[in-house]
C-alpha positions as CSV (number, residue, x, y, z in Angstrom):
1,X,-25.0,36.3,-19.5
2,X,-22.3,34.6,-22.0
3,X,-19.5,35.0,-19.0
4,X,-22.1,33.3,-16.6
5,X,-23.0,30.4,-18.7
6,X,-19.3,30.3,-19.9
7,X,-18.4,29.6,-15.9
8,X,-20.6,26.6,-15.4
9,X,-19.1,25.0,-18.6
10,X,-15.6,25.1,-17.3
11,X,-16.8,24.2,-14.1
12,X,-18.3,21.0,-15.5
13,X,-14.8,20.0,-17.4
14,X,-13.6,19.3,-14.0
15,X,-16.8,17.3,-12.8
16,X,-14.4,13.8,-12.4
17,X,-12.4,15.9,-9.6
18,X,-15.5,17.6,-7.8
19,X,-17.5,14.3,-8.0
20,X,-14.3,12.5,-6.6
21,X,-14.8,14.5,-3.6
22,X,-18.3,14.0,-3.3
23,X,-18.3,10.5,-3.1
24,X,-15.7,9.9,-0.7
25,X,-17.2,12.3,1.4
26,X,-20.6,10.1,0.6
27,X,-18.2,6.6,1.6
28,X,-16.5,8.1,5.0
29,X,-20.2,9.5,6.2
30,X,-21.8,6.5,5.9
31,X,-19.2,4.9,8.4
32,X,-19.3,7.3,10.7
33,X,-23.2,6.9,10.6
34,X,-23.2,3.3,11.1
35,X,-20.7,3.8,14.3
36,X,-22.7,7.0,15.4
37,X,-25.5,4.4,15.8
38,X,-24.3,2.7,18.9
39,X,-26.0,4.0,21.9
40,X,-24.7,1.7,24.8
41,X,-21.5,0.6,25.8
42,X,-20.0,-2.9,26.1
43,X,-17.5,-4.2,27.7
44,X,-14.9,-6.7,26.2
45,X,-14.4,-10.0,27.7
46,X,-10.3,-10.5,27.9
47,X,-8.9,-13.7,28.0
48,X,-6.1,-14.3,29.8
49,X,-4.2,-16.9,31.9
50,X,-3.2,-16.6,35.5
51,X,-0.9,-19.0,37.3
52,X,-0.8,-18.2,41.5
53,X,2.3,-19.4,43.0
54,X,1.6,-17.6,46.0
55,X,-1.6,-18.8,47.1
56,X,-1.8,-16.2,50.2
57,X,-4.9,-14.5,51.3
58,X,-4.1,-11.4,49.1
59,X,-3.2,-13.2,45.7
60,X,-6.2,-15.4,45.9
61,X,-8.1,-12.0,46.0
62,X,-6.8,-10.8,43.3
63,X,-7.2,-14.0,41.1
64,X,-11.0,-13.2,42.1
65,X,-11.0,-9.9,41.1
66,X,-9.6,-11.0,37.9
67,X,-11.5,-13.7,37.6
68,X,-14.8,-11.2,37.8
69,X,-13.7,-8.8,35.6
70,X,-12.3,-10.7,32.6
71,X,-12.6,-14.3,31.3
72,X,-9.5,-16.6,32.8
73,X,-8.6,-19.6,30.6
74,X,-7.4,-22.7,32.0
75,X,-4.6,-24.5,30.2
76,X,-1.5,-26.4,30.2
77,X,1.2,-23.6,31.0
78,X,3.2,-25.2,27.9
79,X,0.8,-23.8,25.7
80,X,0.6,-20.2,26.9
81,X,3.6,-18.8,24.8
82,X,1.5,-20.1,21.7
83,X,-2.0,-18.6,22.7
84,X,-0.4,-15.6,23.7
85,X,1.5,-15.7,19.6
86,X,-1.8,-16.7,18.0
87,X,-3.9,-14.0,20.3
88,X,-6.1,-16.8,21.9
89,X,-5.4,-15.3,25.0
90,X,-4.8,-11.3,25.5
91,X,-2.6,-11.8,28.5
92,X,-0.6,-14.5,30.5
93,X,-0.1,-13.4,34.3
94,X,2.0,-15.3,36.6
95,X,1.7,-14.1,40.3
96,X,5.0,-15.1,42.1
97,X,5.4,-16.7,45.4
98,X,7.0,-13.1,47.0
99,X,3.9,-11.5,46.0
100,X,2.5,-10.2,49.6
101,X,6.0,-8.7,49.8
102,X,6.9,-7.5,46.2
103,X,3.4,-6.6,45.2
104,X,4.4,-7.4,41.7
105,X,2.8,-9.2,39.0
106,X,4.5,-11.1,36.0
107,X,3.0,-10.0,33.2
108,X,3.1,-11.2,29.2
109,X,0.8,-10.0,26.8
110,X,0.0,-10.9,23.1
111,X,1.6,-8.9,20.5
112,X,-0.3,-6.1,19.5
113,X,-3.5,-6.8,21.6
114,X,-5.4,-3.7,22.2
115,X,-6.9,-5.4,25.3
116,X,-3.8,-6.8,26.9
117,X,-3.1,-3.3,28.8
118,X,-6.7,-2.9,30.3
119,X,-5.8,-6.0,32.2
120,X,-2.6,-4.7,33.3
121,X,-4.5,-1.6,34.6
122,X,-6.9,-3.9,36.7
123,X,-4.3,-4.8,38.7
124,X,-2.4,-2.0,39.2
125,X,-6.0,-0.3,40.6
126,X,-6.4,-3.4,42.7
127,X,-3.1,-3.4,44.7
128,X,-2.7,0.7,44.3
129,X,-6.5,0.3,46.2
130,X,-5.9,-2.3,48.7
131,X,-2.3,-0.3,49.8
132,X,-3.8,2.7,50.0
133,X,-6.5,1.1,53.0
134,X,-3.5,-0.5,54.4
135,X,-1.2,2.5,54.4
136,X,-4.3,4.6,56.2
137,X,-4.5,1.8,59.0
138,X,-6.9,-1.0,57.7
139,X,-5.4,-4.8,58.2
140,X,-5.0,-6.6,55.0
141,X,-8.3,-8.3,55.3
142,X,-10.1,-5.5,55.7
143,X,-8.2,-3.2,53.1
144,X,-9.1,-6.7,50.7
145,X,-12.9,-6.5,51.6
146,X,-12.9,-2.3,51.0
147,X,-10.9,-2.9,47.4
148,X,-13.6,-4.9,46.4
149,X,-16.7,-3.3,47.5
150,X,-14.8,0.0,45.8
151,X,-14.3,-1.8,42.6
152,X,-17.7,-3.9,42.5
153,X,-19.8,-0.1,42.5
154,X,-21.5,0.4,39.3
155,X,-22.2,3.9,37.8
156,X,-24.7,5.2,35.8
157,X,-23.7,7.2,32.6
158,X,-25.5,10.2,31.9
159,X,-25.6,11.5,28.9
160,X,-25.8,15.6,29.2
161,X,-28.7,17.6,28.2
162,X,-28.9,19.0,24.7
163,X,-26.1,16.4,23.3
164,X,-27.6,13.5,23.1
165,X,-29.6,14.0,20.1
166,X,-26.8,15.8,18.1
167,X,-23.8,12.9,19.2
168,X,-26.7,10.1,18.7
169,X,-28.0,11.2,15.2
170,X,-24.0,12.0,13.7
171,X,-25.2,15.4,12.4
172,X,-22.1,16.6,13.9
173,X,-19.8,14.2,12.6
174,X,-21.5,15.1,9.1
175,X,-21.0,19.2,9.5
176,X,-17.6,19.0,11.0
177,X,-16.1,16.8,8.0
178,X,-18.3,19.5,5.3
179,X,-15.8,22.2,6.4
180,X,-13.1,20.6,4.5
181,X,-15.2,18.8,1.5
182,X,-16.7,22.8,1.2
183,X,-12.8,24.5,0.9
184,X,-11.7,21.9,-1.3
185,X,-14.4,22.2,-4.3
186,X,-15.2,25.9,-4.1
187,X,-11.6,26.6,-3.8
188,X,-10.9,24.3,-6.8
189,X,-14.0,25.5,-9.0
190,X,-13.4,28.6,-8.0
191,X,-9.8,29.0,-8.9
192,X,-10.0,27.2,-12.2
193,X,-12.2,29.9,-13.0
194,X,-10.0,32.6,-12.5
195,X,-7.5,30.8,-13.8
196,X,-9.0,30.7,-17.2
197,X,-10.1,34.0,-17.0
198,X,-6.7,35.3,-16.3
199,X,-5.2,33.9,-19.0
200,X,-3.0,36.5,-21.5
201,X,-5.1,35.2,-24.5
202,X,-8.7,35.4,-22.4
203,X,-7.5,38.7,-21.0
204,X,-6.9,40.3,-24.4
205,X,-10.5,39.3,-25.8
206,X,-12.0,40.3,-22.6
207,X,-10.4,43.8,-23.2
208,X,-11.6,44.6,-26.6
209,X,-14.7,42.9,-26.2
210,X,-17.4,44.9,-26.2
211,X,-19.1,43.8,-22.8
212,X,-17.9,46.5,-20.2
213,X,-15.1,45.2,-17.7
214,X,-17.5,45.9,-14.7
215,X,-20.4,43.0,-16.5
216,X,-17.4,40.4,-17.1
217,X,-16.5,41.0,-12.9
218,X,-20.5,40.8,-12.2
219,X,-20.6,37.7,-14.0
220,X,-18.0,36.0,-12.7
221,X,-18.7,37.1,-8.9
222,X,-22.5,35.8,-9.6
223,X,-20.8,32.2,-10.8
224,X,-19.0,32.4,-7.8
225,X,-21.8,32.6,-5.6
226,X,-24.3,30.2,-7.4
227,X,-21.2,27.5,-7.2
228,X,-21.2,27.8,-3.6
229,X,-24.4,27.6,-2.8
230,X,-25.2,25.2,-5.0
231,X,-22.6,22.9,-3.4
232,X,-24.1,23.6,0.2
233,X,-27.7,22.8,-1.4
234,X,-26.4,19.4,-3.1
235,X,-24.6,18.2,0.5
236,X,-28.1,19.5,2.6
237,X,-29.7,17.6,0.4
238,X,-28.1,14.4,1.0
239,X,-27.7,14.8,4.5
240,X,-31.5,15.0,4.5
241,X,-31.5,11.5,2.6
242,X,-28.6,9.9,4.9
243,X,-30.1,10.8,8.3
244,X,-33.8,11.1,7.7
245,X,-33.5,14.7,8.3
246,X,-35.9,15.9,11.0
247,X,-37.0,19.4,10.6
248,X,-38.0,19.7,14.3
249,X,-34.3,19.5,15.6
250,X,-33.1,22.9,16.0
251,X,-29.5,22.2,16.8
252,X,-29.9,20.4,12.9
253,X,-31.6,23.5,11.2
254,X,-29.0,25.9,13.1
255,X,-26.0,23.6,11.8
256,X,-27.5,24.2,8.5
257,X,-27.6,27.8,8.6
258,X,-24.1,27.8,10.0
259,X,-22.4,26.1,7.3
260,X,-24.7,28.6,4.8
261,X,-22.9,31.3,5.8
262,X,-19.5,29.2,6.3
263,X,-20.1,28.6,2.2
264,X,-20.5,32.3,1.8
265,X,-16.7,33.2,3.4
266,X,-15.4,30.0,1.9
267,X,-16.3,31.4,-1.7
268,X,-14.6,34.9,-0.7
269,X,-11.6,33.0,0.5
270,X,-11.4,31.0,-2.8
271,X,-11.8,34.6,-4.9
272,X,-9.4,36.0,-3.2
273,X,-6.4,32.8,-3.2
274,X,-7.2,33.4,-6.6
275,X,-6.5,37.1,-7.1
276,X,-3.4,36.7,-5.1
277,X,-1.5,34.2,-7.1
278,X,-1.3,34.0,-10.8
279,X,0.9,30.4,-11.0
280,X,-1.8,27.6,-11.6
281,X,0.5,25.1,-9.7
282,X,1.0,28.1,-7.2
283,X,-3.0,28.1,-6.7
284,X,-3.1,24.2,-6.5
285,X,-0.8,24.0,-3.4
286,X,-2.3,27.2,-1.9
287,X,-5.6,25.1,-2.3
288,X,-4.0,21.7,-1.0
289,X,-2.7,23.6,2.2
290,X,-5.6,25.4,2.7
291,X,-8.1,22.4,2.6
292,X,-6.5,20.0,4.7
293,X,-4.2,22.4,7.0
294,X,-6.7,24.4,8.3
295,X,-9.8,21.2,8.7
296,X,-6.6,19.5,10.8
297,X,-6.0,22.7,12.9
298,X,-9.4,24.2,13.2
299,X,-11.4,20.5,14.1
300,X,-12.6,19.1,10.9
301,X,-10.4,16.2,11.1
302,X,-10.0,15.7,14.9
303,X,-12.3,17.2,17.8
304,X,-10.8,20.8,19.2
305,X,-11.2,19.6,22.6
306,X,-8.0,17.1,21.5
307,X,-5.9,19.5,19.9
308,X,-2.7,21.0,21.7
309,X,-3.4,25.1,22.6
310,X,-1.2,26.1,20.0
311,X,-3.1,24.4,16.9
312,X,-5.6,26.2,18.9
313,X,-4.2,29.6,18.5
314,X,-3.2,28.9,14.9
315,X,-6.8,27.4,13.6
316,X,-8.2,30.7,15.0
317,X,-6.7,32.7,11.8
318,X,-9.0,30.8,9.4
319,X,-13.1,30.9,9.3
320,X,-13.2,27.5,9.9
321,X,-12.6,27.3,13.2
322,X,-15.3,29.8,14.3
323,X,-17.6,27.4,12.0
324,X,-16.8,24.2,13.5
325,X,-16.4,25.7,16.9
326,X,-20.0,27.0,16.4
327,X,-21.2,23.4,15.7
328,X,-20.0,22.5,19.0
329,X,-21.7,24.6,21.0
330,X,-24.9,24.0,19.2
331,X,-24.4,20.3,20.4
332,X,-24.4,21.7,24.1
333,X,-27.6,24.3,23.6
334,X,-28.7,24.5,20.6
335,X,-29.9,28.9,20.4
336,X,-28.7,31.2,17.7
337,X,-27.5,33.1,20.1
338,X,-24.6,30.7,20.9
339,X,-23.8,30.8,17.3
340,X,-24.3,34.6,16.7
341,X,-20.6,36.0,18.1
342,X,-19.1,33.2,15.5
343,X,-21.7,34.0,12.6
344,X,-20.5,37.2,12.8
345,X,-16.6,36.3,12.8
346,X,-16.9,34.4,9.4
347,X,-19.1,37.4,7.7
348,X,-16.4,39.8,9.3
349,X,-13.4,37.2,7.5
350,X,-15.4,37.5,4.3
351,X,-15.6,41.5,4.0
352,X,-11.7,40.9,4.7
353,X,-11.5,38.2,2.2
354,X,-13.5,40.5,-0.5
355,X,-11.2,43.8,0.4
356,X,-8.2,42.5,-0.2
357,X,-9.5,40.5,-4.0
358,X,-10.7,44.5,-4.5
359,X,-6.9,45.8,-4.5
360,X,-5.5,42.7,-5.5
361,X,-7.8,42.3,-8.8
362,X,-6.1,46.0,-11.0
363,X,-2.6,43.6,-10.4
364,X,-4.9,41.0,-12.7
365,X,-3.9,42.8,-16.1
366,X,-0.1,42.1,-15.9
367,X,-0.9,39.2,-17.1
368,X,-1.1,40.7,-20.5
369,X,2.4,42.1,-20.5
């Protein structure tokens, strides 16, 4: 087993960029823990200033709408252009003496204030509410008492069933991101191997050695397999020390076995880049594109459900998107047989994957010429 052993000492000359990975992936799961943590939500209290230089029935109304659903400060209107600069206040409104017949609202807000639009959407959904009673008949009092019984309702959030424990506990999160931490090492690992390996000096020993051809493939293909699943057994391993991993949460044990066999078509994917392209830089970008094109289109990076329909159609040609699609579903109802259609998709991409290293690999010994 000298071509087995050999592997995993290459392998570990490149230990700076596989640990590199590893512990930003470590850094960038522990923040999305900590946010994943959060079960309620909160709303934010906006300042803002409002000056009424109407003072009709409707305006006042409206200040009291406001007035309920944010925090309004009270100041010297010569200040207001500085609180808005310095963000002490998120928005200055000044409602104008025309207001019952313009309907319109002067409105400043701080610079770059994430909050400043939500108050601009308050009143837009109070007025847009109060003329829609008045245009089906309602006098303006009574479209004013309607607006704010419609806006005063409270609802209660529901979270679905079979979701909340997967969103709550950031398994998801965790399994999602693995798809591209999982294509960037064995890719790497892998490809440096067969980089070596091809070689014209490494090739020529290989040939007159006197270990058969056939052993030398057996070898390496073994490497390749322990790599990858030794990577998958190192990242379940900490997930089961980040997030106190419960063994009685099925949709957690079935996101496991779904990235097992996602490991198992990523190595075929890395065997085969390999066999295809004999440049090392060539390999590298291959790798680079790989990783992080196919975790943006297929979900890694940002949910499916907000990608466009034609990143859609494009993640569909790589194995990722049937894994991370996969995770999902579990979310929703968490059954192998949700999973089993997609399970089968990645095994069906790595007999591909492995086909065309098999015709690819006799191309291997040009090298030597």
């Amino acid at each position: 087993m000298k071509v087995f052993k050999n592997y995993f000492k290459i392998a570990w000359a490149h230990k700076t960029a596989i640990l590199a990975y590893t512990v930003i992936f470590i850094v960038l799961m522990s923040l999305v823990t900590k946010t994943t943590k959060e079960d309620s939500y909160k709303a934010v209290d906006v300042n803002i200033y409002i000056k009424d230089k109407a003072s009709t029935t409707l305006s006042k109304a409206l200040f009291a709408y406001l007035e309920g659903n944010t925090r309004v400060v009270d100041m010297d209107e010569a200040l207001v252009e500085d609180k808005l600069f310095y963000e002490i206040i998120s928005a200055a409104l000044e409602i104008p003496e025309d207001f019952d017949s313009s309907r319109e609202v002067l409105y400043k807000s701080a610079p770059n204030d994430i909050y400043a639009m939500s108050v601009k959407e308050k009143v837009n959904s109070y007025l847009s509410q109060v003329a829609a009673y008045e245009a089906a008949g309602f006098t303006e009092e009574d479209a004013i008492k309607y607006t704010k019984e419609d806006l005063d309702k409270k609802f209660d959030v529901a979270i679905k069933e079979g979701s909340l424990d997967a969103n709550k506990d950031g398994s998801h999160y965790y399994f999602n991101f693995l798809h591209y931490l999982l294509l960037a090492q064995v890719i790497l690992i892998v490809s440096t191997i067969v980089r070596v390996y091809k070689r014209k000096p490494v090739l020529m020993r290989n040939i007159v050695s006197p270990l058969p051809r056939a052993k030398i493939n057996l070898q390496l293909i073994l490497g390749h397999i322990v790599t990858g699943l030794l990577l998958w057994f190192i990242y379940m391993i900490l997930f089961a020390i980040m997030y106190k991993y419960d063994f009685t949460k099925t949709h957690i044990n079935l996101m496991m076995l779904n990235s097992f066999v996602f490991t198992i078509t990523v190595v075929a994917m890395a065997v085969m880049i390999a066999s295809l392209f004999k440049d090392e830089n060539a390999i590298a970008g291959v790798m680079n594109v790989v990783s992080l094109g196919s975790s943006f289109l297929c979900g890694a990076f940002v949910p499916q459900e907000l990608l466009g329909e034609t990143a859609l159609k494009i993640g569909r040609v790589f194995p990722g998107f049937y894994y991370i699609k996969n995770n999902n579903l579990l979310i929703e109802k968490a059954e192998f047989s949700v999973m089993l259609p997609n399970v089968l998709i990645m095994l069906g991409f790595a007999i591909v994957f492995i086909a065309i290293s098999v015709v690819a690999k006799p191309k291997a010994n040009d090298n030597i010429n």
